[in-house]
VOPAGU-2260 file (C-alpha; in pm, 1 decimal, decimal comma):
REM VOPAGU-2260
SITE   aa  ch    i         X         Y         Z
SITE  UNK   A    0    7303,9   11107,9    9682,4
SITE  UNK   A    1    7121,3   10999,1   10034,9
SITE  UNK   A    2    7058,8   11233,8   10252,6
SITE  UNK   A    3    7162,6   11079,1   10588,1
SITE  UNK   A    4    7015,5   11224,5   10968,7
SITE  UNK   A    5    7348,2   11223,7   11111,7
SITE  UNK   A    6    7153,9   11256,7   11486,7
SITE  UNK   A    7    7114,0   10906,8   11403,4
SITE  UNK   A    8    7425,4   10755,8   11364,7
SITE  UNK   A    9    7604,2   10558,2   11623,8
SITE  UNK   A   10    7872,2   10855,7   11731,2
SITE  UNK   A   11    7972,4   10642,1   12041,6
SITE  UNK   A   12    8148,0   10398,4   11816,6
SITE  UNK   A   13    8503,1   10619,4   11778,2
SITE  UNK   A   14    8553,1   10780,7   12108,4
SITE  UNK   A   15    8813,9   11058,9   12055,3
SITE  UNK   A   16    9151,2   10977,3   12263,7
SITE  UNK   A   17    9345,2   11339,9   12241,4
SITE  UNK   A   18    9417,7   11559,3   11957,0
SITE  UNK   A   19    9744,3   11798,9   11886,9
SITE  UNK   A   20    9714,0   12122,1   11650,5
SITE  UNK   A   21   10024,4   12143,0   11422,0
SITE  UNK   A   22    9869,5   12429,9   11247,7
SITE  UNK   A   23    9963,0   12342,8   10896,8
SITE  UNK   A   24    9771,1   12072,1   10638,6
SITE  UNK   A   25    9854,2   11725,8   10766,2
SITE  UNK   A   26   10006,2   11540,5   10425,1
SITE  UNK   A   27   10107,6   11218,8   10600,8
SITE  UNK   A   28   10125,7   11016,7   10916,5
SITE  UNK   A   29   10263,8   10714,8   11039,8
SITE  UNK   A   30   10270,0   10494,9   11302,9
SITE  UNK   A   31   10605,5   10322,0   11441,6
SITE  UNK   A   32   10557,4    9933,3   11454,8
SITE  UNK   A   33   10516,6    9966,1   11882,8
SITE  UNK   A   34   10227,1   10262,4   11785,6
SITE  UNK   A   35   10403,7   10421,8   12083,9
SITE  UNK   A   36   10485,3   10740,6   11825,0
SITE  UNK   A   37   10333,4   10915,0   11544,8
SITE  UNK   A   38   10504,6   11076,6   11262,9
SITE  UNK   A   39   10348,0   11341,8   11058,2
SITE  UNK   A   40   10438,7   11565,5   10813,0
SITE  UNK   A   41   10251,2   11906,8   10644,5
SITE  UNK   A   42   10262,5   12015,8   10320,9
SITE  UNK   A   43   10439,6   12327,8   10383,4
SITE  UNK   A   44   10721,5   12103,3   10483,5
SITE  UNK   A   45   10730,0   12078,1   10880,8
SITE  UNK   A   46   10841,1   11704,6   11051,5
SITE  UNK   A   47   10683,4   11671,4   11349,5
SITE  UNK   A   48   10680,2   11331,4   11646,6
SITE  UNK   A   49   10404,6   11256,4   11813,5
SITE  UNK   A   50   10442,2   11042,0   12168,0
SITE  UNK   A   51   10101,5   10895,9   12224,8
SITE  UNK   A   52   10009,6   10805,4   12581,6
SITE  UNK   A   53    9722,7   10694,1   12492,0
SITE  UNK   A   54    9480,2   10924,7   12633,3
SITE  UNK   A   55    9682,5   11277,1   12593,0
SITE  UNK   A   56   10025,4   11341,8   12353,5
SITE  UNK   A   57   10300,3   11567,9   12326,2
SITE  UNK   A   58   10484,4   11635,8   11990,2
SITE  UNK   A   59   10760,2   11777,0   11896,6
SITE  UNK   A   60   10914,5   11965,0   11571,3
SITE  UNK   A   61   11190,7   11811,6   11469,4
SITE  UNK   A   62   11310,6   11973,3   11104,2
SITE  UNK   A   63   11184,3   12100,7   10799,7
SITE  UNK   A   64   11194,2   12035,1   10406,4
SITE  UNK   A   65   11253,7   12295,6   10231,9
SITE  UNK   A   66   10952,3   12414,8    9994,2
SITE  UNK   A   67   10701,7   12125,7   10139,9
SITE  UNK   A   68   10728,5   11739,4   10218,1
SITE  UNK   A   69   10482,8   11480,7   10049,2
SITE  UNK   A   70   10500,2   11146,1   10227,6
SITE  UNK   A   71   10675,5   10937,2   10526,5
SITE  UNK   A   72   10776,5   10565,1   10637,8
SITE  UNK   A   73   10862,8   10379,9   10934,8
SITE  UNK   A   74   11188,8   10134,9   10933,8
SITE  UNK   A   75   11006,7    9761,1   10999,1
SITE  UNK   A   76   11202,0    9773,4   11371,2
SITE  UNK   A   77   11076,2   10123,2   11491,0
SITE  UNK   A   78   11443,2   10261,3   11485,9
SITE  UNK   A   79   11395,0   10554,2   11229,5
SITE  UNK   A   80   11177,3   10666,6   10961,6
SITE  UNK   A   81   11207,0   10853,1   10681,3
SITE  UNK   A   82   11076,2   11168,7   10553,3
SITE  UNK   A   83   11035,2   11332,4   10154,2
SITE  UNK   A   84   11024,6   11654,9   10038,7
SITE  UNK   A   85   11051,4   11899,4    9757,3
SITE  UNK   A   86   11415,0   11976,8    9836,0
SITE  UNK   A   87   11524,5   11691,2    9649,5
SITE  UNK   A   88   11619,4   11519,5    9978,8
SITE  UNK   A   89   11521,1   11196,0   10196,5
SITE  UNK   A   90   11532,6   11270,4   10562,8
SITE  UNK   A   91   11620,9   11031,4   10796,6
SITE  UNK   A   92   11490,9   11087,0   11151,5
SITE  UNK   A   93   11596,3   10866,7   11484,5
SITE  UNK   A   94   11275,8   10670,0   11585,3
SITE  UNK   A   95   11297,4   10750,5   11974,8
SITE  UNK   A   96   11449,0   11108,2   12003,9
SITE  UNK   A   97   11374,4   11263,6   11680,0
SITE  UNK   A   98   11736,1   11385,4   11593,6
SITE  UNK   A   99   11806,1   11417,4   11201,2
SITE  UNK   A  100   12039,6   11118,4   11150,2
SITE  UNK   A  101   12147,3   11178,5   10782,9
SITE  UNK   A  102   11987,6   11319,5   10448,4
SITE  UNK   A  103   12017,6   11163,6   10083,8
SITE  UNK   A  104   11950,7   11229,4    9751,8
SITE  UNK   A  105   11693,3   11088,2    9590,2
SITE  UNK   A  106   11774,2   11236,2    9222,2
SITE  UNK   A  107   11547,3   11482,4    9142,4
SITE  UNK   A  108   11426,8   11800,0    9349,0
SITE  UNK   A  109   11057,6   11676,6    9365,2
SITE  UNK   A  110   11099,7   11335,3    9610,3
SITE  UNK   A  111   10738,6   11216,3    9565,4
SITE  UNK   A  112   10782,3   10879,3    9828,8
SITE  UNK   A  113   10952,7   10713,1   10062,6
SITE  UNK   A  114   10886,7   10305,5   10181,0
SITE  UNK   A  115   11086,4   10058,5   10393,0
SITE  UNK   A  116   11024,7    9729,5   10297,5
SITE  UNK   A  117   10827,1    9520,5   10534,3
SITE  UNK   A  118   11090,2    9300,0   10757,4
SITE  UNK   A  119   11393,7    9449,1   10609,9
SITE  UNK   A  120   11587,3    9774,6   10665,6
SITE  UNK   A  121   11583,2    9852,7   10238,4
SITE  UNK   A  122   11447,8   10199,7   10212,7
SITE  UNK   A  123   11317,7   10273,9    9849,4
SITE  UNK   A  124   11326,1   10645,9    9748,3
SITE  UNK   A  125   11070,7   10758,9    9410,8
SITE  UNK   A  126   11161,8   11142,2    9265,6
SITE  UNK   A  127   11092,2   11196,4    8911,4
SITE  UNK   A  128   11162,5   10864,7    8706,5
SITE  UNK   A  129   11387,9   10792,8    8913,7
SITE  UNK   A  130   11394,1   10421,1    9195,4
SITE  UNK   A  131   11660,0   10430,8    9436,1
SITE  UNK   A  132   11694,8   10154,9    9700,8
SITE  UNK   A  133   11899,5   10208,0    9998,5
SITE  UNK   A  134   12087,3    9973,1   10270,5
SITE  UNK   A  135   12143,9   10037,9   10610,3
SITE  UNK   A  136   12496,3   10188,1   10485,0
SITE  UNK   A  137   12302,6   10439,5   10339,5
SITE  UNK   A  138   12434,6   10354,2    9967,8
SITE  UNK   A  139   12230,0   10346,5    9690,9
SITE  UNK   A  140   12250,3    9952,1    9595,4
SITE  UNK   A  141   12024,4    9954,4    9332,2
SITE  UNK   A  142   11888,9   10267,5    9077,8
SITE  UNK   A  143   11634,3   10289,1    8751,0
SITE  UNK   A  144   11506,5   10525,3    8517,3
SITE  UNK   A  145   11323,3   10284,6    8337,4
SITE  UNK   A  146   10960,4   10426,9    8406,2
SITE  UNK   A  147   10770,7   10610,1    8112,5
SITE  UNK   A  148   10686,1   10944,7    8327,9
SITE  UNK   A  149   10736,5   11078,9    8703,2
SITE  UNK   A  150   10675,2   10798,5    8949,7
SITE  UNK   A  151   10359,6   10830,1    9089,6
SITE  UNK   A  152   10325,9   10576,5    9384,3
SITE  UNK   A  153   10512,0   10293,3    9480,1
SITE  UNK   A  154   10471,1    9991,2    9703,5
SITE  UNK   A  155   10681,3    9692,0    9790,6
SITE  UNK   A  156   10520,3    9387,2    9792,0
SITE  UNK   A  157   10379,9    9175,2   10150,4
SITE  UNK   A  158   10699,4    8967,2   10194,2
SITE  UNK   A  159   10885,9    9285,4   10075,2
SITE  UNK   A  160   11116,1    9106,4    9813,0
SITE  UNK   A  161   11007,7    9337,3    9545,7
SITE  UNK   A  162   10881,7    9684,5    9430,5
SITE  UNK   A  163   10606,0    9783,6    9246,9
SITE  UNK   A  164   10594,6   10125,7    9054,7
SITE  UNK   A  165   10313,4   10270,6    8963,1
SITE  UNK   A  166   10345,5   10559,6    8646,9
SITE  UNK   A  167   10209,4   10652,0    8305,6
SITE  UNK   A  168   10134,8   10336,0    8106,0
SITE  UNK   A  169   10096,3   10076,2    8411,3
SITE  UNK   A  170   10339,3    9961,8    8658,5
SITE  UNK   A  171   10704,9    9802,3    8684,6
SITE  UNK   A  172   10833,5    9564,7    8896,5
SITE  UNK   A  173   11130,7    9568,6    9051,3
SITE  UNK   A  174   11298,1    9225,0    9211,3
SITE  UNK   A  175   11701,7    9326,4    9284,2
SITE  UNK   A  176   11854,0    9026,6    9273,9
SITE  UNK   A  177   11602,9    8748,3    9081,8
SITE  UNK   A  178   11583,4    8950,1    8749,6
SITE  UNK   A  179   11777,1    9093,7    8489,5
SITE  UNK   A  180   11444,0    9325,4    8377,3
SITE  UNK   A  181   11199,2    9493,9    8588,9
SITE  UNK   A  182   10885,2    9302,4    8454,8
SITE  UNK   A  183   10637,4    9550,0    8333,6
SITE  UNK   A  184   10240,2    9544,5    8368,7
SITE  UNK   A  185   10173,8    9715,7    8044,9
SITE  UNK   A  186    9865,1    9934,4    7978,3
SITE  UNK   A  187    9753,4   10290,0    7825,6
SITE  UNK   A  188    9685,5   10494,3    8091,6
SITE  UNK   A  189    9826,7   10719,4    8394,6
SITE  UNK   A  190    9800,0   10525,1    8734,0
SITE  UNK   A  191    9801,2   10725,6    9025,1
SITE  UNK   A  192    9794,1   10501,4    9325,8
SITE  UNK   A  193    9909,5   10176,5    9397,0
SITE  UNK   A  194    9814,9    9849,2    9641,2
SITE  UNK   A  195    9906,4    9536,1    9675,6
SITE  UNK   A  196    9665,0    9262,9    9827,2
SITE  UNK   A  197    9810,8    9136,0   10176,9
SITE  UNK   A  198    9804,6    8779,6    9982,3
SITE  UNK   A  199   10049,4    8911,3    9688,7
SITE  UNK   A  200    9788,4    8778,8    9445,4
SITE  UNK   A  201    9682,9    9100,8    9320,0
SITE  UNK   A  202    9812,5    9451,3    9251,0
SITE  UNK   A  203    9570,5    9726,9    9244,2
SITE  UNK   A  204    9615,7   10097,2    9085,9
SITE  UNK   A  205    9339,8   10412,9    9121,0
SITE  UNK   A  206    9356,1   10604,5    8751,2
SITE  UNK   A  207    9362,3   10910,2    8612,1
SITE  UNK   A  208    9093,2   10838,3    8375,4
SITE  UNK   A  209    8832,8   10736,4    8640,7
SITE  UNK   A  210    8887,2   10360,3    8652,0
SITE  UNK   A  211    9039,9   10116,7    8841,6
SITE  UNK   A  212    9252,6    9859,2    8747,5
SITE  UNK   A  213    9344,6    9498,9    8854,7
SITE  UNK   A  214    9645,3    9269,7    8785,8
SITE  UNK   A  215    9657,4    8931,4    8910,0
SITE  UNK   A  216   10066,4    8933,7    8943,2
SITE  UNK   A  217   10208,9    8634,7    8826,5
SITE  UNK   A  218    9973,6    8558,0    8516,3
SITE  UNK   A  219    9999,7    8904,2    8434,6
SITE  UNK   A  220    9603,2    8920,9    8338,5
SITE  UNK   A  221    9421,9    9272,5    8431,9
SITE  UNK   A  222    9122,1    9387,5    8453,6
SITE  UNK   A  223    9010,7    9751,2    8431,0
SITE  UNK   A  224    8658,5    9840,1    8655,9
SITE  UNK   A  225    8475,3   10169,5    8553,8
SITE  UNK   A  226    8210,6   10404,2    8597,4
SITE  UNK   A  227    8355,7   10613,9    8910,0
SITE  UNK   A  228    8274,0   10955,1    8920,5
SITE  UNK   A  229    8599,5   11107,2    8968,4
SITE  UNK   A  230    8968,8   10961,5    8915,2
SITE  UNK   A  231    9047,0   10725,0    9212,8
SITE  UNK   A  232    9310,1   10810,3    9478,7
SITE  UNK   A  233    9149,6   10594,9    9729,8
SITE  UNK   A  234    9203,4   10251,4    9734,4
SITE  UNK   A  235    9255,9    9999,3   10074,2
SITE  UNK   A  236    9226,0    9574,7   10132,4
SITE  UNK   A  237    9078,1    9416,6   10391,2
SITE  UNK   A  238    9313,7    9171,7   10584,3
SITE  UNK   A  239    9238,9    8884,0   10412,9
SITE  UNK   A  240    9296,2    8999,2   10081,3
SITE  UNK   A  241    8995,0    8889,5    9935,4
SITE  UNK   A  242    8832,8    9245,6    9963,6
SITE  UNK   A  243    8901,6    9569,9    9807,5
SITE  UNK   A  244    8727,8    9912,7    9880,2
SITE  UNK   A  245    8782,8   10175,0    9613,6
SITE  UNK   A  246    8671,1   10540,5    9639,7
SITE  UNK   A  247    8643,9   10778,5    9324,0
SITE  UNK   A  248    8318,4   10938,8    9414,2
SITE  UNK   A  249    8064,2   10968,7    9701,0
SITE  UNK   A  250    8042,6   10576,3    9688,9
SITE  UNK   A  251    8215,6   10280,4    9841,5
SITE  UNK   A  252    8297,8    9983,0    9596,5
SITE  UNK   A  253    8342,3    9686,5    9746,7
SITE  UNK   A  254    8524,6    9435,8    9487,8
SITE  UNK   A  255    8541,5    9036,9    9580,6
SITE  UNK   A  256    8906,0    8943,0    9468,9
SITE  UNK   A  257    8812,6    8543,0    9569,8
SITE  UNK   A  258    8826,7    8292,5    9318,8
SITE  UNK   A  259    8887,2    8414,0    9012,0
SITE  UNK   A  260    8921,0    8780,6    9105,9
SITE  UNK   A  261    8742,1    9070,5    9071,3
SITE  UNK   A  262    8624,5    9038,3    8633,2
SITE  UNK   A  263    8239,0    9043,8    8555,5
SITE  UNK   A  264    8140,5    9079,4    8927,2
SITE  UNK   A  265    7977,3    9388,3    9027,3
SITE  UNK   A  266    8085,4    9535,3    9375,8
SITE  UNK   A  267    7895,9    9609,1    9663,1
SITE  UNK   A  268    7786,8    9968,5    9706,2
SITE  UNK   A  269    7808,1   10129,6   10006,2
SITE  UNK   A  270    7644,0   10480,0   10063,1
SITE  UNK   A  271    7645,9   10751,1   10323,0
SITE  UNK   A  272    7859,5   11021,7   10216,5
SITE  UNK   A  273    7679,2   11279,8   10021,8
SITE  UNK   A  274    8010,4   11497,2    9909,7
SITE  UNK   A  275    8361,0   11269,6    9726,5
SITE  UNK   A  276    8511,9   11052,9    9959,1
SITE  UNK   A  277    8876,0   11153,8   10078,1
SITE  UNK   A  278    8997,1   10882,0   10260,1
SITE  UNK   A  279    8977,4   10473,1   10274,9
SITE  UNK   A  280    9104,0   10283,7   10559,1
SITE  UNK   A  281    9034,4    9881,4   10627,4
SITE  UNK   A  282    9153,5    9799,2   10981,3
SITE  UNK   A  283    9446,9    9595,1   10994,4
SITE  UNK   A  284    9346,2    9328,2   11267,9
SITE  UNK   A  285    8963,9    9362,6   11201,5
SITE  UNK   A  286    8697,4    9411,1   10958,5
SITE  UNK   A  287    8595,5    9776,9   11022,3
SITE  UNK   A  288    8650,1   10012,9   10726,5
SITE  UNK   A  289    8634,6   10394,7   10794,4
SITE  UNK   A  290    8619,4   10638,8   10563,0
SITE  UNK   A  291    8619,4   10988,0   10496,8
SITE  UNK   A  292    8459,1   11284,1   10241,0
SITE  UNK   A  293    8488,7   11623,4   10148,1
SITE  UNK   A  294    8255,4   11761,0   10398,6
SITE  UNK   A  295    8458,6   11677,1   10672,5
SITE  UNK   A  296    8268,4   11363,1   10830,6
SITE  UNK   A  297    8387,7   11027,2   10913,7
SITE  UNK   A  298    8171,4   10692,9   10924,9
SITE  UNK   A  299    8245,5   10370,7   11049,3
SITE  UNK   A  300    8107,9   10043,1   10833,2
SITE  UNK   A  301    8145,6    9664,2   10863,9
SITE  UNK   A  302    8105,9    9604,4   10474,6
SITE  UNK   A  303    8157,0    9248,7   10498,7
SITE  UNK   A  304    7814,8    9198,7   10691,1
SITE  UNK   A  305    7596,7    9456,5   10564,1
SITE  UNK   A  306    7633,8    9769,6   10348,1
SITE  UNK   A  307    7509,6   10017,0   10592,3
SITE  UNK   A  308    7684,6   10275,7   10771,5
SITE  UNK   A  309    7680,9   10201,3   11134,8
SITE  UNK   A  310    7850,4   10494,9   11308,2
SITE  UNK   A  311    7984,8   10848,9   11223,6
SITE  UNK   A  312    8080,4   11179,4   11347,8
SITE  UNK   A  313    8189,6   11545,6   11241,6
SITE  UNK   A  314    8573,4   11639,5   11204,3
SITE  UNK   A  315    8686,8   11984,6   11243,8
SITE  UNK   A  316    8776,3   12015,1   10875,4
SITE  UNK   A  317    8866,0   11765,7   10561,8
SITE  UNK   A  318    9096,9   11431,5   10653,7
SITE  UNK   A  319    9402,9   11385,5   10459,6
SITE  UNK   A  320    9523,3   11104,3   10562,4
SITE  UNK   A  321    9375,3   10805,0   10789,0
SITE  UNK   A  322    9599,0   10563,6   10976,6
SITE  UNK   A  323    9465,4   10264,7   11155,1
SITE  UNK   A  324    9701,7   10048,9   11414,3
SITE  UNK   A  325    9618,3    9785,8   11630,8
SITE  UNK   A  326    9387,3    9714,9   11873,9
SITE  UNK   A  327    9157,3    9962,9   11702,9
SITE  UNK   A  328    9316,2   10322,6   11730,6
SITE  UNK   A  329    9241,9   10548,6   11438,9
SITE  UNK   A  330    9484,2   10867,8   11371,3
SITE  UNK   A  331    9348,6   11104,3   11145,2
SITE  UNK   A  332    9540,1   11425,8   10978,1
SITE  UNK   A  333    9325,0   11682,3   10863,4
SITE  UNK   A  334    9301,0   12032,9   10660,7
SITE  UNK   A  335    9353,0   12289,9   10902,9
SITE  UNK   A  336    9680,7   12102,1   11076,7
SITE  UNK   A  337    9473,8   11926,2   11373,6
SITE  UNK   A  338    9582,4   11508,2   11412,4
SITE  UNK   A  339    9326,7   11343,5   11617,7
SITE  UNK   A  340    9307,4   10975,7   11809,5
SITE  UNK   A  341    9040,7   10761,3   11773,9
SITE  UNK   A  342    8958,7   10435,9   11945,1
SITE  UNK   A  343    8697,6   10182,0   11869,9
SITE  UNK   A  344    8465,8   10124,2   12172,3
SITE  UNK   A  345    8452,9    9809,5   12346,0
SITE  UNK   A  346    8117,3    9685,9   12154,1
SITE  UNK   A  347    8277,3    9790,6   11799,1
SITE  UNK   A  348    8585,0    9589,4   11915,2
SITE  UNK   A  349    8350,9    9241,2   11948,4
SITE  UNK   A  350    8185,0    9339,5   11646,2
SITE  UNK   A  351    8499,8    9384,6   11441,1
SITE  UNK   A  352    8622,9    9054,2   11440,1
């Protein structure tokens, strides 16, 4: 581990914007499309929106899932979003005022996540095994079962004409409409989290067993990457697509997916952190990558250049969740219930692009 002076760093880099204390563990967040808004929800189960201003906020509490919530997602066109909980239930929540517009049943009591598709208004819902996908109607158009354990991340692809779900013994993809069988990615092993490159040529999945794995999506060749402390939950592509950072330990991977991918290359190493790494986030109209570790401090990199850190500060407590928008504001959810905005300073801005 390096033991970094953190006098030195660069802490003029993120210059905090506001901050709002929902007093409970912040499990996700989400920006609407306009980043006008912020929804967040805690583990114990509270919905909150956020109006940013862009230096202050005022939220609001708008419901609550019974037993705890676990994940969130915008609608592509900023009208609603959708919330998950342990109630069984999919909340859906009016994008401008916040009112509860209708709730649905996912299938099993423990609704694990909730995703629009990009560009389209198809909501998919993941609890237990089972995939629903909802239209605007709210009907369930489409359902499966066909996934070996409880669904453990999901993710639609770029153009958002298909579904990728990620469980025990790799991941199935789902294509309403252009297939009569989900096609399956077939390997030993329990995949946690799921990514797909911004390009569609690769999907990515964090394991339970410490690895990380790599499928190049129409061939259907993988590759698996190992040696990572811990199992990896952290997992985010540049915009290009060519570059993916991986966490699983104190260290940042850096894998070059050019050419012909990511196989017998060894990544670039990036290290600051002296404590696991929580949270990966590559901007998504720059090159910055920040990231976040157990300790509770966030650094700032430009991986593509050079694989020192070059700015960082202290949080209050842990981040559990990171959320970049653009034009370089940074929302982070932490431990003890505080969200706080970042935004990149004018000379980070040059550099970033």
């Amino acid at each position: 581990m390096l033991d970094i002076d953190l006098s030195m760093l660069n802490k003029g880099l993120l210059a905090e914007s506001w901050y709002v204390a929902l007093g409970d563990y912040i499990i996700d967040l989400g920006w609407s499309p306009d980043a006008s808004k912020l929804a967040a929800v805690t583990v114990e189960g509270s919905v909150f929106l956020i109006d940013n201003h862009g230096e202050s906020a005022y939220f609001k509490l708008l419901g609550q899932h019974a037993g705890g919530a676990n994940a969130l997602s915008w609608r592509a066109d900023g009208g609603e979003f959708a919330t998950a909980g342990h109630d069984g239930l999919v909340k859906i929540w009016d994008g401008k005022s916040g009112v509860q517009l209708c709730e649905l049943d996912a299938g099993d009591p423990w609704v694990a996540k909730v995703a629009y598709a990009p560009r389209r208004s198809v909501l998919a819902t993941a609890a237990g095994r089972h995939l629903k996908l909802w239209n605007e109607q709210r009907q369930a158009f489409y359902e499966s079962s066909d996934h070996s354990s409880t669904i453990a991340d999901v993710g639609w692809n770029p153009d958002g004409s298909g579904l990728a779900v990620a469980a025990y013994n790799g991941i199935t993809l789902h294509v309403p409409g252009k297939q009569s069988q989900p096609r399956k990615y077939t390997w030993k092993g329990s995949s946690l989290v799921l990514s797909w490159s911004p390009d569609a040529k690769y999907m990515a999945t964090g394991e339970q067993d410490s690895t990380v794995h790599f499928w190049h999506v129409k061939s259907g060749e993988d590759a698996q990457m190992w040696g990572f402390p811990t199992k990896v939950l952290e997992l985010s592509w540049d915009a290009s697509g060519r570059w993916l950072a991986t966490g699983g330990g104190a260290s940042i991977c850096l894998w070059d997916c050019s050419g012909k991918g990511p196989a017998g290359r060894k990544p670039r190493q990036c290290d600051a952190h002296t404590n696991k790494i929580t949270q990966l986030a590559f901007q998504p109209d720059g090159n910055l990558l920040a990231s976040a570790d157990a300790d509770g401090f966030l650094f700032l990199w430009d991986p593509i250049k050079h694989e020192k850190v070059i700015g960082g500060l202290s949080l209050t407590s842990n981040a559990t969740c990171m959320r970049w928008c653009k034009g370089g504001k940074l929302a982070v959810g932490q431990r003890d219930g505080n969200v706080v905005l970042f935004e990149l300073s004018s000379a980070s801005k040059r550099e970033s692009r």
